[in-house]
N, C-alpha and C positions, 0 to 999 in steps of 0.2 A: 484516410482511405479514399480511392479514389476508383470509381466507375463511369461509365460512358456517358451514361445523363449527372450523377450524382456524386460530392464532393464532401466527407466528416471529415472535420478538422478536429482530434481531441482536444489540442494544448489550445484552441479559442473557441470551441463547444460551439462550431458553427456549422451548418450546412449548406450547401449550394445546392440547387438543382437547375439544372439549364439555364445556370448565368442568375438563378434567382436566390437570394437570403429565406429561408424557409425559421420561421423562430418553434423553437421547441423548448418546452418545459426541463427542467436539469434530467427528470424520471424519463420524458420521451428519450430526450437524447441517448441518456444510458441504455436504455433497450437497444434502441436504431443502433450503437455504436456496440454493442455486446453481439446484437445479429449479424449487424456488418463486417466485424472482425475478421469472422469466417464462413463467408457465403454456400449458401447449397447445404453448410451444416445445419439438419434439423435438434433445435433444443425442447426438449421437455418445457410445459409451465414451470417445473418446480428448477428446473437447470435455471431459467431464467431469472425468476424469481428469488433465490438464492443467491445468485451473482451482483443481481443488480440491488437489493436489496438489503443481502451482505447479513441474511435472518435466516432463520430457518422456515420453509414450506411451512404455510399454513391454511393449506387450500383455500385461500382466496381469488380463484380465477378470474373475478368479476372486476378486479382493480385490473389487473392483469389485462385482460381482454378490452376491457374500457380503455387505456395508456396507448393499447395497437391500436385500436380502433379510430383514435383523432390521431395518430402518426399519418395513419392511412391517409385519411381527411389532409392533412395538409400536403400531405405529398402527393397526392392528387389535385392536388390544383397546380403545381409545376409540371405533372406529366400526368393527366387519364390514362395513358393510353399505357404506365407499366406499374406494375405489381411489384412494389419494393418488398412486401412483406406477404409469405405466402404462408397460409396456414395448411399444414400438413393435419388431417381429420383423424382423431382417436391420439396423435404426437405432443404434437405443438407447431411451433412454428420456423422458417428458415428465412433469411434474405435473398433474396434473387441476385445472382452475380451478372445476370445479363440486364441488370438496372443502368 
């Protein structure tokens, strides 16, 4: 997948951001790469969790939320200034296609 600052590779579970190696956990990546699929589309916690996880919901938002939360963190230090992962309030969350 490929956007203006930011580069997922599936088949070498890599990402680039402005020319940078960004390392993420196998569970980061699968999120990043399940949100990035289809940008702008807002997914449910449980759509995500489901997918990437390949279990059924068990409301555990807090792994969830914790997993976004240090993506953010590292993708923030190849670019502050954009919002790869936007949380949509009461939904879930979506990728930014203008990343």
């Amino acid at each position: 997948l490929q956007f203006s600052s930011i580069s997922i590779d599936y088949s070498t579970r890599s990402v680039i951001c402005n020319g940078t190696d960004i390392t993420l956990t196998g569970r980061e990546f699968d999120i990043l790469y399940y949100l990035a699929s289809s940008p702008n589309t807002v997914y449910t916690k449980k759509q995500i969790y489901e997918a990437v996880w390949q279990d059924e919901y068990i409301y555990d938002d807090g792994s969830l939320m914790a997993i976004i939360c240090k993506i953010r963190k590292k993708l923030k230090k190849c670019n502050p200034n954009v919002s790869y992962i936007e949380t949509i309030h009461g939904i879930g969350y979506r990728f930014n296609k203008e990343a």
